[in-house]
C-alpha atoms as one frame of an Amber mdcrd trajectory, in Angstrom:
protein
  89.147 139.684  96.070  88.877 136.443  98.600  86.174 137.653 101.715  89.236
 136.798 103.806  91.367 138.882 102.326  88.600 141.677 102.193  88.420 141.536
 105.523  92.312 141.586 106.696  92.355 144.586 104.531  89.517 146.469 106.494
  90.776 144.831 109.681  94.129 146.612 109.168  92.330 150.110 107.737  90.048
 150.254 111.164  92.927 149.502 112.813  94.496 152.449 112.045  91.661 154.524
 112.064  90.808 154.066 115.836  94.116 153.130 116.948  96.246 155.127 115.088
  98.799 152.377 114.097  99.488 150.128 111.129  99.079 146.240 111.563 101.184
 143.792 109.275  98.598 141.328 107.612 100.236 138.701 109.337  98.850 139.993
 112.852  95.163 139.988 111.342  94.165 136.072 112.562  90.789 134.667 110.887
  89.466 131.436 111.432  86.402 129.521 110.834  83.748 130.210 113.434  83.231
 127.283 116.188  80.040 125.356 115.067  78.271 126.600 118.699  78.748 130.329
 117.945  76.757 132.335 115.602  79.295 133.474 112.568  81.160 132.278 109.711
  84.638 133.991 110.488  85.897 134.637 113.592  88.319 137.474 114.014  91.012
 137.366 117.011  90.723 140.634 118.711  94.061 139.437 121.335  96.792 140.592
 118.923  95.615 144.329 118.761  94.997 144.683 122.857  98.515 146.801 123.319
  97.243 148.993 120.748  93.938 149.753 121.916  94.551 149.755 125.400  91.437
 148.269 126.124  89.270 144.935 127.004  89.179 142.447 124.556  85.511 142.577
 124.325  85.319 147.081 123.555  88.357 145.948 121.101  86.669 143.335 119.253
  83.054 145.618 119.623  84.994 148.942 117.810  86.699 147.035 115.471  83.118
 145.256 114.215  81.511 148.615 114.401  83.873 149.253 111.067  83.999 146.272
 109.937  80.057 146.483 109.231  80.679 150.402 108.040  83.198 150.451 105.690
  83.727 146.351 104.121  80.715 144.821 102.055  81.581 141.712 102.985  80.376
 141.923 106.589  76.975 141.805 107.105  76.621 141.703 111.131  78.824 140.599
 114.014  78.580 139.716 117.458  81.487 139.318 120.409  82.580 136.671 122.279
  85.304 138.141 124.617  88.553 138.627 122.730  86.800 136.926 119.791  84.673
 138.605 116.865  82.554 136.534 115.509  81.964 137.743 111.632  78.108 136.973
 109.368  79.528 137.244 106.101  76.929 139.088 103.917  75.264 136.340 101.034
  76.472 138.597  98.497  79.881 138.094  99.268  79.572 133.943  98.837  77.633
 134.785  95.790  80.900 136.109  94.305  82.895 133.617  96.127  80.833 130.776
  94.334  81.319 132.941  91.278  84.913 133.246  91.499  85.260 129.484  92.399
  83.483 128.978  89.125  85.016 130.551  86.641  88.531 129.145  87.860  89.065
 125.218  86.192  92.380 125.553  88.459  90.761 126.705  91.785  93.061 126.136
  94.433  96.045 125.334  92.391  99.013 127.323  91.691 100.640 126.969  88.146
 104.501 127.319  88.167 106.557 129.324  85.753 110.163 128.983  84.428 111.277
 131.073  87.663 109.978 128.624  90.092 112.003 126.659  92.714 112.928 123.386
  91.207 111.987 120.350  93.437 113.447 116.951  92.897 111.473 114.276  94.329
 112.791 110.848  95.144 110.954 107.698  95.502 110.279 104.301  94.935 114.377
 103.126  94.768 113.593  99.384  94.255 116.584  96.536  94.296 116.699  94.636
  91.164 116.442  91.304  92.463 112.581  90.988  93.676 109.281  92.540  92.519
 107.705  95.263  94.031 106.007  94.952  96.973 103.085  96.817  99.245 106.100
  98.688 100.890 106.737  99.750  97.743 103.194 100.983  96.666 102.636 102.716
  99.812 106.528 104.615  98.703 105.242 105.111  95.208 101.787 106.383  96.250
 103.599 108.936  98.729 105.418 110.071  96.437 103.742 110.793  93.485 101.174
 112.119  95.598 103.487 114.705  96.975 105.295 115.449  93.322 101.558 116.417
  92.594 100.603 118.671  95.111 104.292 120.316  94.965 103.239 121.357  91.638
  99.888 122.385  93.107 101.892 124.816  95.169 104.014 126.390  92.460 107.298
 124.479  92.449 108.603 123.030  89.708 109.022 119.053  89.979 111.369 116.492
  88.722 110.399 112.953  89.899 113.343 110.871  90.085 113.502 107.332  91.190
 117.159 105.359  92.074 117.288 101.647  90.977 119.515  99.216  93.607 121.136
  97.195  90.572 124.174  96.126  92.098 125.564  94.288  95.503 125.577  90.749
  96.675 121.485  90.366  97.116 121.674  91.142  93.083 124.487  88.502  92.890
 122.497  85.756  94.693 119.501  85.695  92.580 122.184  85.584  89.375 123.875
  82.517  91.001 120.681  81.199  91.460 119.231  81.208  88.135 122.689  80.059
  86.865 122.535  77.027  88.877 118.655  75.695  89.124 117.393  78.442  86.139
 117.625  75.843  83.029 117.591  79.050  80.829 114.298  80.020  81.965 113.038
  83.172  80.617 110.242  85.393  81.278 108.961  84.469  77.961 109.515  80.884
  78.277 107.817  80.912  81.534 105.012  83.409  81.448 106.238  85.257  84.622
 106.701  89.045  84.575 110.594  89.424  84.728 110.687  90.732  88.373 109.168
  87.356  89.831 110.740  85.666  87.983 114.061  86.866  89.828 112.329  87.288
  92.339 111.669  83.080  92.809 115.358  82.968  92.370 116.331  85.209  95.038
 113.611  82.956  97.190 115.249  79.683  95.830 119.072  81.240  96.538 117.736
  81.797 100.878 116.407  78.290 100.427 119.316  76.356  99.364 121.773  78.691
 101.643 119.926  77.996 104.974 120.426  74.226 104.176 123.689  74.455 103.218
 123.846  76.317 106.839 122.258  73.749 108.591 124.097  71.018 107.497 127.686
  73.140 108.225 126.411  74.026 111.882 125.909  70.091 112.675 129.138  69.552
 111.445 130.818  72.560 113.297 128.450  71.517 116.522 130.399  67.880 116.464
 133.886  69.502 116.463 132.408  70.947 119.952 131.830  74.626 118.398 129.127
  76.556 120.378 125.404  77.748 118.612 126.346  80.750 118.363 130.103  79.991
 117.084 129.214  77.484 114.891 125.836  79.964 113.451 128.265  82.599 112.810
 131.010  80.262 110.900 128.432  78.863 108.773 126.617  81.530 107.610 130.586
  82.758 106.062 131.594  79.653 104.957 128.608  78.112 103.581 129.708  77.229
  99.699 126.512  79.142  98.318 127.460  82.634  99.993 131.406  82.561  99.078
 130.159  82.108  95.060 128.087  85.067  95.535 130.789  86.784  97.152 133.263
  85.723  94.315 130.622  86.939  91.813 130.416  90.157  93.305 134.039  90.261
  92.877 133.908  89.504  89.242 131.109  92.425  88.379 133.369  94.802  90.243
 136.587  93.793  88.142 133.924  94.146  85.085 134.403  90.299  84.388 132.033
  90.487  80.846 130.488  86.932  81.320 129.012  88.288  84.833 128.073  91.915
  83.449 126.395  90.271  80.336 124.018  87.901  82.984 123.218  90.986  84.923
 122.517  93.172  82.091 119.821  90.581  80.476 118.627  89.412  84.373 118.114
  93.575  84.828 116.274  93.844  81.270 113.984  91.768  82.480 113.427  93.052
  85.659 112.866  96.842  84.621 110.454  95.590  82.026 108.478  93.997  85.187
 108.900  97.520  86.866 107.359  99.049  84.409 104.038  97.036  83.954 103.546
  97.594  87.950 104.613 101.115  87.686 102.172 101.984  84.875  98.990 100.129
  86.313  99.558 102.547  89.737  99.851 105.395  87.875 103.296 106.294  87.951
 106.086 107.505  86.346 109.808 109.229  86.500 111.129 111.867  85.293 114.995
 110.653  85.677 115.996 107.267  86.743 119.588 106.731  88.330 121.331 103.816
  88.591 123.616 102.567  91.527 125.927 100.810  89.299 126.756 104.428  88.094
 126.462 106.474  91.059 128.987 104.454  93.614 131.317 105.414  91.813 130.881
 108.865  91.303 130.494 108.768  94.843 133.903 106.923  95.687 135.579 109.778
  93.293 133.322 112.191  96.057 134.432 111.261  98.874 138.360 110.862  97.672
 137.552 114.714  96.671 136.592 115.417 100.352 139.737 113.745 101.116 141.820
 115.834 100.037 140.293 118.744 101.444 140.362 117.682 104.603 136.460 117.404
 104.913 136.835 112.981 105.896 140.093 111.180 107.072 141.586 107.967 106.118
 142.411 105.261 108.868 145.844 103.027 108.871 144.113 100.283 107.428 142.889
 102.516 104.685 139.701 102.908 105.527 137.715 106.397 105.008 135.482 107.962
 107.728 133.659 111.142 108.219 133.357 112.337 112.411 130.115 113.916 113.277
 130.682 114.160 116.942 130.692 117.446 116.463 127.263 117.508 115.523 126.252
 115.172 118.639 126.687 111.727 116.320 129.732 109.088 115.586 132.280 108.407
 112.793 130.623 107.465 109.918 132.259 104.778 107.394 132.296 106.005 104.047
 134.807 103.341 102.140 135.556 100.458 103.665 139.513  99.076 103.893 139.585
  97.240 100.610 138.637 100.580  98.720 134.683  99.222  98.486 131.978 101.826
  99.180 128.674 101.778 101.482 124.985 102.898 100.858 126.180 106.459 102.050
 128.882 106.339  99.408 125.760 105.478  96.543 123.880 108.406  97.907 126.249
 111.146  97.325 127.485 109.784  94.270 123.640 110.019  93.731 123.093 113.874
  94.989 126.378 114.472  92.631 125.050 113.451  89.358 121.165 115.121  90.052
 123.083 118.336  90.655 124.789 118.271  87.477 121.999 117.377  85.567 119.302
 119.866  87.695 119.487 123.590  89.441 117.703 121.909  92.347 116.285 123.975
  95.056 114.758 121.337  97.376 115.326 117.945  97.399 112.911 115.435  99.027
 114.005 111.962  99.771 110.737 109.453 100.265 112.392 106.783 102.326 111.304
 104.422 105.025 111.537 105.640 108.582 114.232 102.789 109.343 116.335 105.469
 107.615 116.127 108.148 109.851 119.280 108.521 111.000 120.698 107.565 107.241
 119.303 110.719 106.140 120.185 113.309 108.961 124.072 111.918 108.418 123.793
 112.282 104.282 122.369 115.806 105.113 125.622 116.878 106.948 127.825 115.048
 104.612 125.951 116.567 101.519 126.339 120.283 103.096 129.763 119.973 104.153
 130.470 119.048 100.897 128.977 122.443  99.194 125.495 121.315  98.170 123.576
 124.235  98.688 120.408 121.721 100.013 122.344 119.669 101.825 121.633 121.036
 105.203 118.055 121.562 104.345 117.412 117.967 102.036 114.260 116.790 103.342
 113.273 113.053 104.639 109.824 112.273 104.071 109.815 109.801 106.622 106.909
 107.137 106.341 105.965 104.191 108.740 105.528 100.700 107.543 102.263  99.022
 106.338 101.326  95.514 107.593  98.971  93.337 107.405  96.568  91.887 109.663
  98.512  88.685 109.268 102.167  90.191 110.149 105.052  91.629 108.182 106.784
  90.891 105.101 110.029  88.949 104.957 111.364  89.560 101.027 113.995  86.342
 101.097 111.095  83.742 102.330 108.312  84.748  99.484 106.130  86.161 102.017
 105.971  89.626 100.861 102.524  91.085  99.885 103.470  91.304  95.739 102.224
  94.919  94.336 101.080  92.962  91.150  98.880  90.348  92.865  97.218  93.076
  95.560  96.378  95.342  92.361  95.065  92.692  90.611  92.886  92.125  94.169
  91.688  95.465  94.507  90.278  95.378  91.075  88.367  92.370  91.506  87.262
  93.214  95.165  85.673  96.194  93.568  84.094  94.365  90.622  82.541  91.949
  92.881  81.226  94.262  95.543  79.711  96.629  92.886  78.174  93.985  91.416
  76.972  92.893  94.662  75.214  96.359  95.088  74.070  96.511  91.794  75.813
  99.638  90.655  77.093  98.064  87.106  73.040  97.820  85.379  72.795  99.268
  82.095  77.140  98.440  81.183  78.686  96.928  78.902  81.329  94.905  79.770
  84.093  97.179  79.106  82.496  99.518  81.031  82.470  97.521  83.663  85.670
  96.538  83.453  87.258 100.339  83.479  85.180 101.190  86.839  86.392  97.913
  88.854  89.991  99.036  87.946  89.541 102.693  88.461  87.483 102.154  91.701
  90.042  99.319  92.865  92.932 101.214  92.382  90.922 104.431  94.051  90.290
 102.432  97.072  94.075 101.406  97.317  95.511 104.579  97.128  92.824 106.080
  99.342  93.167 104.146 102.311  97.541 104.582 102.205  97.297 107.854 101.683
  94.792 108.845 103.773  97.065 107.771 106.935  99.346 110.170 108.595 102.213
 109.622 106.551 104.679 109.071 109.573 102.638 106.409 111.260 102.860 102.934
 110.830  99.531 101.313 109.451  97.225  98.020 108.723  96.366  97.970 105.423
  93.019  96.236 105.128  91.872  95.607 101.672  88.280  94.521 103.004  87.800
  97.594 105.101  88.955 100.103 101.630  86.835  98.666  99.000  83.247 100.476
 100.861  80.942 103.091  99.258  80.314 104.682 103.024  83.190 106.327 105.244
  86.264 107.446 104.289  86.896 105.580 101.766  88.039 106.204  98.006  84.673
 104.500  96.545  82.911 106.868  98.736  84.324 110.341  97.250  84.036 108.446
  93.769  80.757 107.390  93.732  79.633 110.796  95.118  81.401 112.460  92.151
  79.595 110.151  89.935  76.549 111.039  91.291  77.308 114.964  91.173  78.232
 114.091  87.557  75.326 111.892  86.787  73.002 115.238  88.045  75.139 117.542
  85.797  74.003 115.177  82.793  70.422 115.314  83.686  70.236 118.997  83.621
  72.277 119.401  80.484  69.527 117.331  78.870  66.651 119.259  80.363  66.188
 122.043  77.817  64.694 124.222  80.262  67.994 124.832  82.349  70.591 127.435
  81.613  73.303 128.169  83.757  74.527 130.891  83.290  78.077 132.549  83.056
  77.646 134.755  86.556  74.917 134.198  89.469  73.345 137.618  90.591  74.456
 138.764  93.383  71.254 138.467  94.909  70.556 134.722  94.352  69.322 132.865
  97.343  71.328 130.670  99.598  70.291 129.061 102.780  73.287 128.447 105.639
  73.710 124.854 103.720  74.861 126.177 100.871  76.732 129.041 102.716  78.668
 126.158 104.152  79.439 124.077 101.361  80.965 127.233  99.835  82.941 128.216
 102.120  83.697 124.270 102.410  85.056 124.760  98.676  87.203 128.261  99.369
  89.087 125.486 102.332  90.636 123.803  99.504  93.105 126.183  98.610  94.591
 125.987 101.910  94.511 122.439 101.976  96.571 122.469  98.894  99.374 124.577
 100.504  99.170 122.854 104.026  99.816 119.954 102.232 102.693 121.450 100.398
 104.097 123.385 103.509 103.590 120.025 105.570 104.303 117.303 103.055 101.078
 115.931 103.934  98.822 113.981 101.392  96.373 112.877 104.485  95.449 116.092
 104.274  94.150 116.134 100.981  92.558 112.864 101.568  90.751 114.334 104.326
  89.935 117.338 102.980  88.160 115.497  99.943  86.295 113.188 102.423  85.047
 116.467 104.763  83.697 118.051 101.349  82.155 115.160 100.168  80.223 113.971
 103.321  79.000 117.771 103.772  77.818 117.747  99.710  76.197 114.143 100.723
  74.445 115.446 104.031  73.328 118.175 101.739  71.973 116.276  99.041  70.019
 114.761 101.703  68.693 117.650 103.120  67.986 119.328 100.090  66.549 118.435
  96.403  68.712 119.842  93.395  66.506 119.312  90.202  63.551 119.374  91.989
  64.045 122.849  94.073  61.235 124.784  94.908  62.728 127.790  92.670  64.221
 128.055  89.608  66.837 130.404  91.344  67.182 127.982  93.915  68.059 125.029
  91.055  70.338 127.086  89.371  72.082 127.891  92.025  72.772 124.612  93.437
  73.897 123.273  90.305  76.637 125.708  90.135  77.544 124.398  94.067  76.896
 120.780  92.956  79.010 121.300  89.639  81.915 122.928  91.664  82.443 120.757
  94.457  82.482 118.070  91.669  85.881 120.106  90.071  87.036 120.156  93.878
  86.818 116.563  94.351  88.390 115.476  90.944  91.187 118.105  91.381  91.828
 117.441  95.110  91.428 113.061  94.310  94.546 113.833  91.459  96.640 115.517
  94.038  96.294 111.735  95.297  96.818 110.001  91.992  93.457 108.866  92.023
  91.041 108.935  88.759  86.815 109.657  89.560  84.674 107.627  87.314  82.004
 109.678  85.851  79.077 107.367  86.550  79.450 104.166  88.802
């Protein structure tokens, strides 16, 4: 048994014994002890006053008193008014460190057929640009949080929902059809996405010209700026094709489907490549072009029951106001639907195809209000999540040099800042000399392991809900909080791991004696480790990957401070070596597990 949980069950048995009354577990409160108090646990005493009738201070006093009598895990005490501050007896971390051992999984809860099903959605790219650092900062959250879901138990299906159709898809079409020449990703040696990407840039390009020239014209006929902005930005030639194009994929015009089924082909094959060197993957993949409808037959379903109403001019809206919002349009006149249409179209077809439980949307906080609308809709329309769907809402990233603006070509491309990482990391390892004795391959594997480490580190590591500045100097460091920091310490633990398994003359063996020696170090590191399990559900309960990130860091610059403190293969002891191989092996597991949680790999030497 956990010394915490020990210890809530003697809390609650002296309880009773002096006071007469039974305590739910939940009234027991344990905490770490404050660094400037003697103790390792501190007890509050506050919850149990009405029962004892007393001062905090004779409370917390009787209740140590039994604490020391009757559970082995309590060596000695001492009170701090309404606080009781708890010495945990070395035994006790003994079979703490023992426990923590023997468990590959420490920390993680596996889930069974009976778990709730959570369906996680993220990344939802548009099919007409590649992927971006927005999007790798959406992709990181969320297959960050798929994994420590699954830490916690839950069942997860990672779903992703592709933007293949509207008028941005139509303009990089027309765009290729008129300046493309046939180009292909093969004849070109682009990866499809920027490939349509350039067109999409080349479509904004030609269109603001065509604007410019239309609002001189409209300026001579004595139009306004702002009259003759507005006309020109409808009437330009450019935007009316795309319009008409639109028109055509809707009517299923097989010239225009074939162009966007090969443009998309190529596209999704792009995806993929950038997908696969982050790390990530879906379970299900829906498509918009399949979903708006679904969700036009929806919303004519909650027609009819009375759930939207239809305007004169044939419009469809749904009125919050009685939920403190406005009328939400849900098809427009001519019988076309919106984004909100797509997403419960969306919800429809996941529901049929999954017994979800939860689902989590990982969308932009521009979305905000998006979201808390769809969750109404989606309830009031007899999805049993609905009113509970969760937004992950994130912040943006930028850079130090601004935003990103998709249509001019200025966006940060995922592809190109991967690629950057890695070579940042080669580079500055090389620089420090950590890449003697490798071969080239070797080499190689650590620059894009480390690279990609530092990436995902320094997104993740940021309060989710807060905007940030992503600085790809300031990640790629082996001090701080940084990715290469937790690695390299990992490598290190690993690199001591090897040298004992070579020295004949060390044996670890399968369970330290209870009386092994441990100095208040050591105590802490271990009870350092036993944190990580409620890291993992924090994070769950929270939806919170900083705080595994943080977690990892706090564990690894106590096991560095530590190391410096204290030799491992050259103890004093053989009892004291053995001993903090077992700590140095196991906060090694920790950092691995808690660094996949993040989607990040650990090299084993650097």
């Amino acid at each position: 048994m956990k010394i915490e949980a020990q210890i809530c069950s003697s809390v609650i048995a002296a309880v009773k014994e002096l006071y007469g009354q039974d305590v739910p577990a939940q009234t027991v409160q344990l905490q770490k002890t404050k660094s400037n108090f003697e103790g390792n646990l501190t007890l509050v005493v506050f919850p149990f006053l009405k029962i004892s009738k007393k001062k905090p201070e004779e409370t917390a006093q009787e209740i140590g008193d039994m604490l020391v009598k009757g559970c082995a895990a309590v060596s000695s005490f001492n009170v701090v008014k309404g606080f009781l501050n708890l010495n945990i007896a070395r035994s006790a971390w003994i079979d703490l460190l023992n426990s923590i051992d023997t468990d590959d999984n420490f920390g993680l809860k596996i889930a069974t057929d009976s778990s709730p099903l959570v369906m996680i959605e993220y990344s939802s790219p548009n099919t007409n640009k590649p992927l971006h650092l927005g999007h790798v900062r959406n992709n990181l959250l969320g297959w960050s949080l798929a994994r420590i879901m699954e830490a916690n138990g839950n069942r997860v299906v990672k779903t992703n929902i592709v933007n293949d159709r509207g008028i941005h898809i139509c303009k990089s079409m027309l765009a290729w059809l008129k300046w493309g020449n046939g180009e292909t990703p093969q004849s070109s040696g682009k990866k499809g996405d920027h490939l349509i990407g350039d067109y999409y840039v080349a479509f904004d390009k030609h269109y603001k010209e065509q604007c410019k020239q239309l609002e001189a014209q409209y300026k001579a006929q004595g139009m306004s700026d702002e009259e003759a902005e507005k006309k020109a930005a409808t009437e330009a030639p450019l935007m009316k094709e795309a319009h008409e194009m639109l028109v055509k994929w809707e009517q299923n015009d097989p010239e225009v489907r074939a162009l966007w089924q090969k443009m998309n082909t190529w596209v999704y094959a792009g995806f993929n490549e950038t997908y696969d060197k982050l790390g990530v993957c879906f379970d299900k993949i829906y498509y918009e072009s399949d979903t708006y409808l679904v969700g036009k037959a929806k919303v004519e379903e909650g027609l009819k029951k009375g759930i939207f109403m239809r305007e004169a001019d044939n419009s469809v809206w749904a009125d919050l106001t009685d939920d403190g919002l406005d009328r939400k349009l849900l098809l427009r006149s001519d019988g076309t639907s919106v984004y909100m249409t797509q997403d419960i179209g969306t919800a429809t077809m996941r529901f049929r195809d999954f017994p979800i439980d939860k689902m989590i949307y990982v969308v932009g906080n521009e979305q905000n209000y998006h979201f808390q609308v769809l969750s109404i809709l989606l309830d009031r329309l007899g999805f049993k999540w609905g009113k509970e769907l969760v937004h992950f809402s994130y912040g943006m990233v930028e850079l130090p040099n601004g935003k990103m603006k998709s249509r001019e070509g200025t966006v940060v491309d995922a592809d190109d800042l991967i690629a950057g990482m890695v070579k940042e990391a080669r580079d500055t390892s090389d620089e420090l000399g950590k890449f003697k004795d490798m071969s080239e391959e070797e080499k190689r594997e650590i620059a894009r392991i480390v690279g990609l480490g530092a990436l995902k580190y320094f997104i993740l590591k940021v309060d989710a809900r807060k905007n940030m500045l992503f600085n790809p100097e300031e990640s790629i460091d082996f001090n701080g909080n940084t990715g290469p920091f937790i690695q390299y310490t990992y490598a290190r633990i690993r690199s001591i791991m090897r040298k004992a398994d070579a020295d004949s003359h060390i044996a670890l063996p399968e369970k330290l004696d209870g009386n092994a020696p441990l100095n208040e170090k050591e105590i802490e590191l271990i009870q350092k480790m036993n944190e990580f399990e409620t890291a993992v559900a924090e994070a769950g309960n929270n939806y919170n990957p900083a705080g595994i990130a943080n977690y990892c860091y706090e564990l690894t610059k106590d096991f560095n401070q530590f190391y410096h403190d204290y030799s491992i293969l050259s103890a004093n002891t053989e009892e004291e070596k053995i001993v903090r191989l077992v700590i140095a092996k196991n906060v090694a597991k920790i950092i691995k597990n808690g660094m996949d949680l993040l989607g990040i790999e650990v090299p084993e030497r650097m």
